[in-house]
MOPAC internal coordinates of N, CA, C and O (Angstrom, degrees):
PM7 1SCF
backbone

  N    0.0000 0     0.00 0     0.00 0    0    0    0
  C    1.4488 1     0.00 0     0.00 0    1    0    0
  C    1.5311 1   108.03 1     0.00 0    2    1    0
  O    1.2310 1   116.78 1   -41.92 1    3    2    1
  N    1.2424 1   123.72 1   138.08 1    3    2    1
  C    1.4572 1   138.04 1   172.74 1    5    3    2
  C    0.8615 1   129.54 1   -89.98 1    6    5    3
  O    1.2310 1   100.22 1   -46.06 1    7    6    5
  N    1.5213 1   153.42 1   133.94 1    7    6    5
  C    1.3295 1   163.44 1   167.39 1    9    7    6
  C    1.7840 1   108.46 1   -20.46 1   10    9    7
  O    1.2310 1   131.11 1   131.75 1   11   10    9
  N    1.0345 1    96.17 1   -48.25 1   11   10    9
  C    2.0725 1   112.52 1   165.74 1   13   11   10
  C    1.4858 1   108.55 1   -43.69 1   14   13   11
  O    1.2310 1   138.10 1   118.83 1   15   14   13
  N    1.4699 1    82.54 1   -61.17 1   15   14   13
  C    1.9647 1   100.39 1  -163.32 1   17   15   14
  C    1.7013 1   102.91 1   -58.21 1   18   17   15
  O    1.2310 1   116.83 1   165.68 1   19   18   17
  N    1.3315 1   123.64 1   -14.32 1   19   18   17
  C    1.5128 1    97.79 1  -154.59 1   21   19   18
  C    2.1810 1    77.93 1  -127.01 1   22   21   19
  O    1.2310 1   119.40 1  -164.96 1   23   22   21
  N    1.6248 1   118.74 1    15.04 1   23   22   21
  C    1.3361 1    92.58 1   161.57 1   25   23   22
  C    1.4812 1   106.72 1   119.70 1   26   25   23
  O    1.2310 1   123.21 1   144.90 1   27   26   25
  N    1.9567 1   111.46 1   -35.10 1   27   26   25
  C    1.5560 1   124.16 1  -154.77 1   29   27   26
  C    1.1242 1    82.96 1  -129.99 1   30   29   27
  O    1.2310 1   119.18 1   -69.27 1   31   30   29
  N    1.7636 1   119.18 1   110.73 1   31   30   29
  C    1.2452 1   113.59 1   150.61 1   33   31   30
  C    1.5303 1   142.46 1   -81.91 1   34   33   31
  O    1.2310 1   128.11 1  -163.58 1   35   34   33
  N    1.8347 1   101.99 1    16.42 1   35   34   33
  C    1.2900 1    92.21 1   168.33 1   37   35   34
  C    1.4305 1    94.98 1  -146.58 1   38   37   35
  O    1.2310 1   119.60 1  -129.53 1   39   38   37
  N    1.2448 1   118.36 1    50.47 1   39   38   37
  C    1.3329 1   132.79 1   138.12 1   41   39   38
  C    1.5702 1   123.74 1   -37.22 1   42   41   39
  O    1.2310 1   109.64 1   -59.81 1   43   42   41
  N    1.1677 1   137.03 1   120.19 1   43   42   41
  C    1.4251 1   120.67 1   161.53 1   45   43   42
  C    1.1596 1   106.25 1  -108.36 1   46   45   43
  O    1.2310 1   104.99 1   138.61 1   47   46   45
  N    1.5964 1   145.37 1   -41.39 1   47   46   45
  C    1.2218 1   152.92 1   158.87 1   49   47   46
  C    1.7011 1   116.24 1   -96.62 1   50   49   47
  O    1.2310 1   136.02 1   -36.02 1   51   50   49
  N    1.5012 1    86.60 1   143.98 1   51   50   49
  C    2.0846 1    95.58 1   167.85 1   53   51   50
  C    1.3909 1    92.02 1  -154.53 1   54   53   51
  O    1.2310 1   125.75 1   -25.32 1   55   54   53
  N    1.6551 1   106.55 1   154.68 1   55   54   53
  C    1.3213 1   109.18 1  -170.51 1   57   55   54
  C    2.0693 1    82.09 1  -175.56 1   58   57   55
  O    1.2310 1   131.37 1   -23.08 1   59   58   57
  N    1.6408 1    95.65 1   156.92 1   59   58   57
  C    1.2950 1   113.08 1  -166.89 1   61   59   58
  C    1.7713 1    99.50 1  -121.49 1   62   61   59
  O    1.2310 1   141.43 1   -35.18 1   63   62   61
  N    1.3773 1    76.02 1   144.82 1   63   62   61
  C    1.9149 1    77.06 1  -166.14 1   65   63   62
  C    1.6519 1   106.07 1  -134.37 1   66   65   63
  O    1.2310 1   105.50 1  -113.92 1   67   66   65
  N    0.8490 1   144.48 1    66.08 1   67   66   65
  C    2.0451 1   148.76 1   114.23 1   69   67   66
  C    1.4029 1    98.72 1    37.90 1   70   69   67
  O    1.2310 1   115.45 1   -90.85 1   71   70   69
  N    1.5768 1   126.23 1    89.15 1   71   70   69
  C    1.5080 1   116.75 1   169.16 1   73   71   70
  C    1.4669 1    93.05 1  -103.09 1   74   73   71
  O    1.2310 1   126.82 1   -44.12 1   75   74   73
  N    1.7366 1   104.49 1   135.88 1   75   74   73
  C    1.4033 1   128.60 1   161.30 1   77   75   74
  C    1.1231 1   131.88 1   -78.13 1   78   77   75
  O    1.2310 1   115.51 1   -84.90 1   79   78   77
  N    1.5884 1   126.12 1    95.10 1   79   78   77
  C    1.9103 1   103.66 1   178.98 1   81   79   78
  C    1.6235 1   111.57 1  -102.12 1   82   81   79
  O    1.2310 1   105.10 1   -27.19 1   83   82   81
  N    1.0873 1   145.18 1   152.81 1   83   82   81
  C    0.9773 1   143.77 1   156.70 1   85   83   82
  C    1.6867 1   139.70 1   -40.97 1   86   85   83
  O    1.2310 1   121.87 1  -109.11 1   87   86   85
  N    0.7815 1   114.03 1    70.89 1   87   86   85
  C    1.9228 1   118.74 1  -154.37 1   89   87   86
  C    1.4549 1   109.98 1    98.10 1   90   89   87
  O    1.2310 1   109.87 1  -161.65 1   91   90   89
  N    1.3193 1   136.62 1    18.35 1   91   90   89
  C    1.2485 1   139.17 1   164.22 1   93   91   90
  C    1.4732 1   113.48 1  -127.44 1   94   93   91
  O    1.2310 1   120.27 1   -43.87 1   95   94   93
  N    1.7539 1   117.09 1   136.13 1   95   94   93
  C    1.4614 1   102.48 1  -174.67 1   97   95   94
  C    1.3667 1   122.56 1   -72.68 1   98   97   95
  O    1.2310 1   120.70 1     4.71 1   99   98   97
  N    1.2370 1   116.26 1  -175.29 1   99   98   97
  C    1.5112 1   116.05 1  -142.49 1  101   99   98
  C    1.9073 1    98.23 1   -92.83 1  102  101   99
  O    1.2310 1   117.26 1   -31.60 1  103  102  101
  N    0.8211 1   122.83 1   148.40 1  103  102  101
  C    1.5923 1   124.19 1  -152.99 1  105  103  102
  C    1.5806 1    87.08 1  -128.98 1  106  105  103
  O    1.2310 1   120.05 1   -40.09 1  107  106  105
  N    1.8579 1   117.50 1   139.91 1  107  106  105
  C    1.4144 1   116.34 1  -178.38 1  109  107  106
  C    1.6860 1    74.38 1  -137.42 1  110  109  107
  O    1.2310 1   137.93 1   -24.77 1  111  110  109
  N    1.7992 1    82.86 1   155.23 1  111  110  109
  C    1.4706 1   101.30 1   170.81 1  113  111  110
  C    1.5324 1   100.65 1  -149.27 1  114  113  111
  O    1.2310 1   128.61 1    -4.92 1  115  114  113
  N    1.7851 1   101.02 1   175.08 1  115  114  113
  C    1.4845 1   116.11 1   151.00 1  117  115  114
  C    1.0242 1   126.62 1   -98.95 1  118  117  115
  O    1.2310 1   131.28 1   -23.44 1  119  118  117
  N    1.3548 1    95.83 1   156.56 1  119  118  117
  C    1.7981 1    96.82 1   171.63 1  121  119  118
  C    1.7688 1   114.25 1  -141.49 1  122  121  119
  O    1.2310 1   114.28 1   -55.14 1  123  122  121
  N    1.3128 1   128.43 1   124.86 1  123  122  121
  C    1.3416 1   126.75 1  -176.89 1  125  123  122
  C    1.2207 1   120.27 1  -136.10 1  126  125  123
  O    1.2310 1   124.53 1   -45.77 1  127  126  125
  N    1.8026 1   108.91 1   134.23 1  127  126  125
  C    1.5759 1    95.32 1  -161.61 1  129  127  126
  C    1.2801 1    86.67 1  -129.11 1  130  129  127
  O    1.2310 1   114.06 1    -4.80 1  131  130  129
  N    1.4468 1   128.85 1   175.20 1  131  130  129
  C    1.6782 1   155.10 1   152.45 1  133  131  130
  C    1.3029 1   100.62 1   -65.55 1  134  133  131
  O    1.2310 1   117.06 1   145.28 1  135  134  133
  N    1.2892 1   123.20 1   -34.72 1  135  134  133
  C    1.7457 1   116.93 1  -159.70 1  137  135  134
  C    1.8951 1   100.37 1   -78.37 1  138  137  135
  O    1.2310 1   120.27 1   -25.14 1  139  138  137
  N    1.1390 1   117.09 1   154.86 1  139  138  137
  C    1.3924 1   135.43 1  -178.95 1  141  139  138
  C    1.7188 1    89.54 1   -92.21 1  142  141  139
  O    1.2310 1   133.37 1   -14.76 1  143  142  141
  N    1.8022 1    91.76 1   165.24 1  143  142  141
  C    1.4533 1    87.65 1   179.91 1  145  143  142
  C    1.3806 1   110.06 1   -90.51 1  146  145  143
  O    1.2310 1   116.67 1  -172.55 1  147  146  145
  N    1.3533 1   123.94 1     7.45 1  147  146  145
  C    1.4643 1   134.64 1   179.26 1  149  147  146
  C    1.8415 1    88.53 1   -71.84 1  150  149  147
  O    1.2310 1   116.83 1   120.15 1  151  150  149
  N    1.3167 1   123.64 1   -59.85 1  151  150  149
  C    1.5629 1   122.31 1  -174.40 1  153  151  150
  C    1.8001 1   105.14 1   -79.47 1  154  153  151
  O    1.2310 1   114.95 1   167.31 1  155  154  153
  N    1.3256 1   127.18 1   -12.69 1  155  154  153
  C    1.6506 1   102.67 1  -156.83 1  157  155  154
  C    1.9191 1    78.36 1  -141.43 1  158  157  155
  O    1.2310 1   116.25 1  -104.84 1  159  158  157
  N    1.2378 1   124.74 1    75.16 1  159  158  157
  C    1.3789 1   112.98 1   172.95 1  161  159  158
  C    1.5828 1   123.84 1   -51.25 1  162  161  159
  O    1.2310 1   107.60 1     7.94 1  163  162  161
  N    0.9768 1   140.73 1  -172.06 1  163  162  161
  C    1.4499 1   143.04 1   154.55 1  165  163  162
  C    1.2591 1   139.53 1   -36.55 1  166  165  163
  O    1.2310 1   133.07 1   118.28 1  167  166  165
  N    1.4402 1    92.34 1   -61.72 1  167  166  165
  C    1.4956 1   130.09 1   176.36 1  169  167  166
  C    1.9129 1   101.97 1   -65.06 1  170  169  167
  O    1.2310 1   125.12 1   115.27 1  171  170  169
  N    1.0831 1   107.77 1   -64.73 1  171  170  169
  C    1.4236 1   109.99 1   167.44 1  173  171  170
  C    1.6610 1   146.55 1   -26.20 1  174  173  171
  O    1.2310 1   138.51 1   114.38 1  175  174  173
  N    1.4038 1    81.72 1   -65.62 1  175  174  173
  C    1.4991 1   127.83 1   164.65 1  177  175  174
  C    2.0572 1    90.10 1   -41.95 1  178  177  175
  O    1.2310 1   130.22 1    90.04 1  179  178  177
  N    1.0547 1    97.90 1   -89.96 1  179  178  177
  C    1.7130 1   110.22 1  -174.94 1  181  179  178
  C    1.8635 1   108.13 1   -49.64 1  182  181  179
  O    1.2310 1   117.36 1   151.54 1  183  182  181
  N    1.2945 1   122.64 1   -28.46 1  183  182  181
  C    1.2954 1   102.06 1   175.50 1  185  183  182
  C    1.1121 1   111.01 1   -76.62 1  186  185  183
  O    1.2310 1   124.65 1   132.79 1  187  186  185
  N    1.8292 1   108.68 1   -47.21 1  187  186  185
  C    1.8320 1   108.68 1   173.29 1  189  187  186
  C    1.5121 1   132.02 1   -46.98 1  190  189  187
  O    1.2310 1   127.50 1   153.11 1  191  190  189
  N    1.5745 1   103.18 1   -26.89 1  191  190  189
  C    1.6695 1    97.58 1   163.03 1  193  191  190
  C    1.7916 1   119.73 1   -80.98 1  194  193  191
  O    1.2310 1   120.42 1   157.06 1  195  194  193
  N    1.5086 1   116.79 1   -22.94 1  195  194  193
  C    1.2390 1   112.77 1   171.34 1  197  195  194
  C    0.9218 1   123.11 1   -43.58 1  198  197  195
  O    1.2310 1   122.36 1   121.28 1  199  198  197
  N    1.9768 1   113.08 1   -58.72 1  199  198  197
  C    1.2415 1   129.89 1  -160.78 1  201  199  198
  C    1.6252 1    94.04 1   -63.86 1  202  201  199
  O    1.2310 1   113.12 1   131.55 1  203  202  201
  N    1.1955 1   130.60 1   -48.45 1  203  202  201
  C    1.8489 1   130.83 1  -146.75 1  205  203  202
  C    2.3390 1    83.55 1   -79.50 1  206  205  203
  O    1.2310 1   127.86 1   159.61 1  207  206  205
  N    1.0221 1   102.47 1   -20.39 1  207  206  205
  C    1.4778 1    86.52 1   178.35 1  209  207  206
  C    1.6176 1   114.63 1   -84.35 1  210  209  207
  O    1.2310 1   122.36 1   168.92 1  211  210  209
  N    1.6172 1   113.09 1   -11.08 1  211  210  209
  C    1.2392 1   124.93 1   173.93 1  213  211  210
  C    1.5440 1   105.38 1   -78.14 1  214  213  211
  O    1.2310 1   115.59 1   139.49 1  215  214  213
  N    1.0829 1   125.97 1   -40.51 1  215  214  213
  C    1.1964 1   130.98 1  -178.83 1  217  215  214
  C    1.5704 1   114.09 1   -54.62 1  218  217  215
  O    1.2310 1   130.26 1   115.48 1  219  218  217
  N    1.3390 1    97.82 1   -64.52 1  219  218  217
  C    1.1008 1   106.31 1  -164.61 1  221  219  218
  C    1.6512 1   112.03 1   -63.61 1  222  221  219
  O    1.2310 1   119.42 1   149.12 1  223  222  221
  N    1.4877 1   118.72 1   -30.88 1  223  222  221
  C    1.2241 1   132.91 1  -161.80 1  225  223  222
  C    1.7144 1    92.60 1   -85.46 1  226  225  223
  O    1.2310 1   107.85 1   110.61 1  227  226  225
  N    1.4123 1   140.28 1   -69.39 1  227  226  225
  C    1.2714 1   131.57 1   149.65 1  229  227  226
  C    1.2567 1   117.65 1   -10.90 1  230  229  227
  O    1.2310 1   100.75 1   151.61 1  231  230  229
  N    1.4515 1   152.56 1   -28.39 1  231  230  229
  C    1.2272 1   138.63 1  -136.67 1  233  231  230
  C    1.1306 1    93.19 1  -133.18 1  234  233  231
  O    1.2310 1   109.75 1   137.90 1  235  234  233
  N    1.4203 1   136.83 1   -42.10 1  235  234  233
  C    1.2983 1   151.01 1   148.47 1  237  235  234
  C    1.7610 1   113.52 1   -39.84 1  238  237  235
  O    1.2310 1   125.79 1   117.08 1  239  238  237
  N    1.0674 1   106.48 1   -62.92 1  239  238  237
  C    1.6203 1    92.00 1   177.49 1  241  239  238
  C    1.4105 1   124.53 1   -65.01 1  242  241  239
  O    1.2310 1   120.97 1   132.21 1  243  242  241
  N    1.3502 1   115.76 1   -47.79 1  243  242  241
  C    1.7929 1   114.74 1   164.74 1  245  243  242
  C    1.3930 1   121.83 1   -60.30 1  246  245  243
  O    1.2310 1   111.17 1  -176.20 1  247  246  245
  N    1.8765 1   134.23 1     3.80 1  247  246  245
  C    0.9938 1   153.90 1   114.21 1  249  247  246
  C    1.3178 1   112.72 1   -19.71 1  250  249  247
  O    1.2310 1   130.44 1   102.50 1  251  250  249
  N    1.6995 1    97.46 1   -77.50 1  251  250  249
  C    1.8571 1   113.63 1  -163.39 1  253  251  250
  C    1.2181 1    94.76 1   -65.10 1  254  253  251
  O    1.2310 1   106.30 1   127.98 1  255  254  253
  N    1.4113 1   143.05 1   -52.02 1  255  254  253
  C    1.1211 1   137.01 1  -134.78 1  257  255  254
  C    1.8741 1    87.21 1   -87.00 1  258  257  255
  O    1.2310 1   119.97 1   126.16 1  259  258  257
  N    1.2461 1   117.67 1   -53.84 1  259  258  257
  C    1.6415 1   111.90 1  -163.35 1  261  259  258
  C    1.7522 1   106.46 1   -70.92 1  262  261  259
  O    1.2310 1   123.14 1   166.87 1  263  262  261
  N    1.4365 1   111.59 1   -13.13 1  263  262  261
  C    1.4821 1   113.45 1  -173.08 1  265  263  262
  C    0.9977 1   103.22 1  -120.98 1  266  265  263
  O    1.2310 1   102.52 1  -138.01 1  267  266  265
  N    1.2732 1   149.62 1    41.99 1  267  266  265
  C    1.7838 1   148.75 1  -163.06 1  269  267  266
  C    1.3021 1    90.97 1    -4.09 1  270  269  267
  O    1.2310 1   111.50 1  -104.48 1  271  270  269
  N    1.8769 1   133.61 1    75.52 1  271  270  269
  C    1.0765 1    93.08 1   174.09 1  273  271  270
  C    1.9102 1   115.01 1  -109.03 1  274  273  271
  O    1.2310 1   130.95 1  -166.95 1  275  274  273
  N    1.0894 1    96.48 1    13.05 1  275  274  273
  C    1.9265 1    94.82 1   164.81 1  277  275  274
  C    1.3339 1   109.94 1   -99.34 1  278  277  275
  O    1.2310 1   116.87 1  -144.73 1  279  278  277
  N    1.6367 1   123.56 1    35.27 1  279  278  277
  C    1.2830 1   127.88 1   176.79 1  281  279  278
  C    1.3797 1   123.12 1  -112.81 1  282  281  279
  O    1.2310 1   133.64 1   162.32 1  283  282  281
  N    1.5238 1    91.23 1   -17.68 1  283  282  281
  C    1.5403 1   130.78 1  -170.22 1  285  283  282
  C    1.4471 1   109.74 1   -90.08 1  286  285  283
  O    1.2310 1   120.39 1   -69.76 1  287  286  285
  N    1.2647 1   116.85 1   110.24 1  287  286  285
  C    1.7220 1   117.98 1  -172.98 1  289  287  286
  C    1.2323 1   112.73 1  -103.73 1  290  289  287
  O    1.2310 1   102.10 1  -151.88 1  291  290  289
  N    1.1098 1   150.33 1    28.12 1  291  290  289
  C    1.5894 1   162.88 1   -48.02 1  293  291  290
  C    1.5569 1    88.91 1   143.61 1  294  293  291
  O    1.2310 1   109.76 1   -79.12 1  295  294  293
  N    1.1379 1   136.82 1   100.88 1  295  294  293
  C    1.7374 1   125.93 1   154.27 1  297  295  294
  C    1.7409 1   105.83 1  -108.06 1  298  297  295
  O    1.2310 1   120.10 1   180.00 1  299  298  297

């Protein structure tokens, strides 16, 4: 399959990734990068999405916590 075929023409890698939570069902995603696997190995690839879910998940709660904002029923 080609970078064309799947939508991203400058795709060099895509790969599907199965997140596990504990009492929550099992969540699949994509993932597509520019980097070759010579620059973005496997192993890599999977820590660099950990860390950006740490981020984001950290940044969000010291949010909630200073703005009550999942207290707020207000959209």
């Amino acid at each position: 399959m080609t970078a064309e075929d799947i939508g991203f023409p400058f795709a060099a890698q895509a790969a599907q990734l199965t997140r596990q939570h504990t009492g929550r069902k099992n969540e699949t995603v994509g993932l597509i990068t520019d980097l070759t696997q010579a620059q973005l190995p496997a192993a890599l690839w999977l820590k660099a999405n950990r860390q950006a879910w740490g981020i984001e998940n950290g940044t969000h709660q010291r949010l909630d916590v200073s703005l009550n904002d999942d207290r707020c029923r207000v959209r």
